[in-house]
C-alpha positions as CSV (number, residue, x, y, z in Angstrom):
1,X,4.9,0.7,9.6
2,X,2.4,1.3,6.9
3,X,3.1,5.3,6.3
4,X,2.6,4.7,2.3
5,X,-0.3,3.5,0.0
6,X,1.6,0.6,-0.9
7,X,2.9,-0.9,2.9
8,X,6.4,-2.1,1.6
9,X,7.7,-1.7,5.1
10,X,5.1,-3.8,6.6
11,X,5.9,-6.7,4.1
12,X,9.8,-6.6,4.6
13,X,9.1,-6.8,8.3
14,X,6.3,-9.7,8.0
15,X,8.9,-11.3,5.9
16,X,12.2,-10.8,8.8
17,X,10.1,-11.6,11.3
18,X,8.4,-15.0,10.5
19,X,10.9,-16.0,7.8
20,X,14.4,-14.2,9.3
21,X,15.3,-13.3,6.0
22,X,16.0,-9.3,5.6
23,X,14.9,-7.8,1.8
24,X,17.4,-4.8,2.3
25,X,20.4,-7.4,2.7
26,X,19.2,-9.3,-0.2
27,X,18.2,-12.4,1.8
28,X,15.4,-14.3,0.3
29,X,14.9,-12.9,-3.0
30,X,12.4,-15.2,-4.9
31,X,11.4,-12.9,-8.1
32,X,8.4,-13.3,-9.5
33,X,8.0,-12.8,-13.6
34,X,6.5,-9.6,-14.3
35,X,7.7,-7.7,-11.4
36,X,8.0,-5.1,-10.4
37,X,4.4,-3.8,-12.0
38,X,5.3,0.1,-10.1
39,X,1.7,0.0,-9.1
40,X,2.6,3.5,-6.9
41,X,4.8,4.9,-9.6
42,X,7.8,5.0,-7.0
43,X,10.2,3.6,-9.8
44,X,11.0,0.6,-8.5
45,X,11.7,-1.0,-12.2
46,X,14.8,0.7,-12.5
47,X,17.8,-1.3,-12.4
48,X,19.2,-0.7,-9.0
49,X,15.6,-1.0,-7.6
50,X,13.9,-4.0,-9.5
51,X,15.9,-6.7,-7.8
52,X,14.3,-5.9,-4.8
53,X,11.3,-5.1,-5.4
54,X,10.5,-7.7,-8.1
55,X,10.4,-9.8,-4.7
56,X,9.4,-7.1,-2.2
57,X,6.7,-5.4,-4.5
58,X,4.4,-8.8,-4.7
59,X,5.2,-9.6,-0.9
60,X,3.3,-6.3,-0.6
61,X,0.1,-6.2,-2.3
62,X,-2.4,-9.0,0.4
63,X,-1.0,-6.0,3.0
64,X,-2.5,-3.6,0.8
65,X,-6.3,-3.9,2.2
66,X,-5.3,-2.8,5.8
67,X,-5.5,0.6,7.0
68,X,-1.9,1.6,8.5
69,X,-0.7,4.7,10.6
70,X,-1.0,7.9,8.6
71,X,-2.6,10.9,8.2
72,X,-6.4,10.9,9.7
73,X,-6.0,7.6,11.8
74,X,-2.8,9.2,13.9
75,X,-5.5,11.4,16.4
76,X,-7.1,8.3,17.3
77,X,-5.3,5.6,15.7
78,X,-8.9,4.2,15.7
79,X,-8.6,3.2,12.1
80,X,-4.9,1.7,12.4
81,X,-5.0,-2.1,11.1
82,X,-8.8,-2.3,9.9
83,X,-9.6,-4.1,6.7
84,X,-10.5,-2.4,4.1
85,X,-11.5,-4.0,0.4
86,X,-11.0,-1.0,-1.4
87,X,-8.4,0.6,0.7
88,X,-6.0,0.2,-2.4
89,X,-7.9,1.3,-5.4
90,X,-8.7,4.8,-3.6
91,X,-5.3,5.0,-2.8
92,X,-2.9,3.5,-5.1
93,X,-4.1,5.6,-9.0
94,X,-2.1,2.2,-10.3
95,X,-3.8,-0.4,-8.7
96,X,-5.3,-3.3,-10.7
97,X,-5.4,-6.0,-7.7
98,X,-2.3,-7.9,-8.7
99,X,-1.6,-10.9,-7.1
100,X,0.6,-11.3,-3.8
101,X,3.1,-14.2,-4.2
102,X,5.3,-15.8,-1.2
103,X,8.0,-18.1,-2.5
104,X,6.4,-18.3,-6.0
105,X,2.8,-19.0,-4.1
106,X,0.0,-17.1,-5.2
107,X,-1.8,-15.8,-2.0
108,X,-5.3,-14.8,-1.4
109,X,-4.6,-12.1,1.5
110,X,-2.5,-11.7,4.8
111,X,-3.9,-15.0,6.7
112,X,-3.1,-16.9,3.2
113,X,0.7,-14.8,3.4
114,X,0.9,-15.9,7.0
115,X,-0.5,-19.8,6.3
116,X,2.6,-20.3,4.0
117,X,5.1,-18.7,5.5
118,X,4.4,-21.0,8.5
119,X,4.1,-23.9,6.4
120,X,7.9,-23.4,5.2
121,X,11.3,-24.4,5.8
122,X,12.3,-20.5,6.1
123,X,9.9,-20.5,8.9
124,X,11.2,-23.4,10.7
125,X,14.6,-22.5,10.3
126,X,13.6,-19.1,11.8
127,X,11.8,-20.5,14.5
128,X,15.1,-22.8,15.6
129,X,17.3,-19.8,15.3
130,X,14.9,-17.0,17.7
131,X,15.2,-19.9,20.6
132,X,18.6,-20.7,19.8
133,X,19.5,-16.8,20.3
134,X,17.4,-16.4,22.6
135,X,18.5,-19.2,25.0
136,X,22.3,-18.1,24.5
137,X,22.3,-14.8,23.4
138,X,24.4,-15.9,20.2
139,X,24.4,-17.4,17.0
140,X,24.7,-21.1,17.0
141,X,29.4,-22.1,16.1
142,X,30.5,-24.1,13.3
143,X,30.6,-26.9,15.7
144,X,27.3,-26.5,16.9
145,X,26.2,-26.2,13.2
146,X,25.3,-29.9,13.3
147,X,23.5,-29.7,16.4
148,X,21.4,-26.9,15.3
149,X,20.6,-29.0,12.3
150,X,18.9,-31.7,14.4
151,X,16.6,-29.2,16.1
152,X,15.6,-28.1,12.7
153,X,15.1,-32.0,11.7
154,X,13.1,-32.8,15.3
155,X,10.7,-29.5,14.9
156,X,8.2,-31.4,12.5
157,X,8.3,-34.8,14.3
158,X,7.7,-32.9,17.7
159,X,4.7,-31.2,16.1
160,X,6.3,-27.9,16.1
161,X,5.9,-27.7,19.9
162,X,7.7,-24.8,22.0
163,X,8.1,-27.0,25.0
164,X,10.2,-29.8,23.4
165,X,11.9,-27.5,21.2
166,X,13.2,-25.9,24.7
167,X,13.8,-29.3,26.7
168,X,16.1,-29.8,23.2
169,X,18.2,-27.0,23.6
170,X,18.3,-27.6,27.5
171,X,19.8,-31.1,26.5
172,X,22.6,-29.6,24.3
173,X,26.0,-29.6,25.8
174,X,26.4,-25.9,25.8
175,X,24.4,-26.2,28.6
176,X,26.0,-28.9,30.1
177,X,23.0,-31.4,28.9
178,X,23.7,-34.3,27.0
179,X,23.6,-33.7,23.3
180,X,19.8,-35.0,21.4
């Protein structure tokens, strides 16, 4: 997904995919002061823009150092995902190695990014809902709401472990289990 100096698209789906919270629908919009610094000149400080991108912009920048697919690397795709420490300085004119923030959390580089996203309550909310849709290909009723709840609540006291998070939703009654 990284087709542009600055990987945007990368972030936004890092961010949907551990977190389950979409940029483009607005979801999870934590602005940090400053932003959007436009590093790319793609004017994202305009007004219909910064909104966004005052989130998505700084959610960007630790994806920054890694080569994506584009140009050269599409032959081979050799080069796809390598780390590179200057990768954004040769090509990003603006760059002046500003500092990627997660939920108001400076980060140090993707692992960092990754480290707190796991560590919050986004995360485990995200992690509830993918085995709740995947176990019955739906989102969880109003009545089930409070159900759904108490798996989020047991995650942390079942050290965050697959195989009790599955016996859980096995023991709810929509599958005929009793309820936790």
């Amino acid at each position: 997904t990284m087709f542009s100096p600055l990987p945007r698209t990368t972030a936004a789906q890092a961010y949907r995919a551990y977190l389950g919270m979409d940029v483009s629908k607005q979801e999870g919009l934590v602005g940090v002061p400053g932003e959007p610094l436009d590093v790319d000149g793609k004017g994202v400080r305009d007004a219909q823009c910064a909104g966004c991108h005052a989130t998505l912009d700084p959610l960007s920048y630790a994806f920054a150092y890694y080569e994506g697919i584009r140009g050269a690397s599409l032959p081979s795709l050799g080069a796809s995902g390598r780390y590179d420490p200057n990768r954004p300085a040769r090509v990003i004119p603006g760059w002046s190695d500003p500092q990627s923030v997660l939920f108001g959390e400076p980060v140090s580089d993707v692992v960092a990014w990754a480290d707190t996203a796991a560590e919050s309550d986004a995360f485990a909310r995200n992690l509830v809902h993918v085995f709740f849709r995947h176990a019955f290909e739906r989102e969880p009723t109003v009545p089930e709401r409070p159900r759904f709840d108490a798996l989020l609540e047991s995650l942390a006291a079942d050290g965050f472990s697959a195989n009790r998070l599955i016996h859980r939703l096995v023991d709810l009654d929509a599958f005929g289990g009793l309820a936790p």
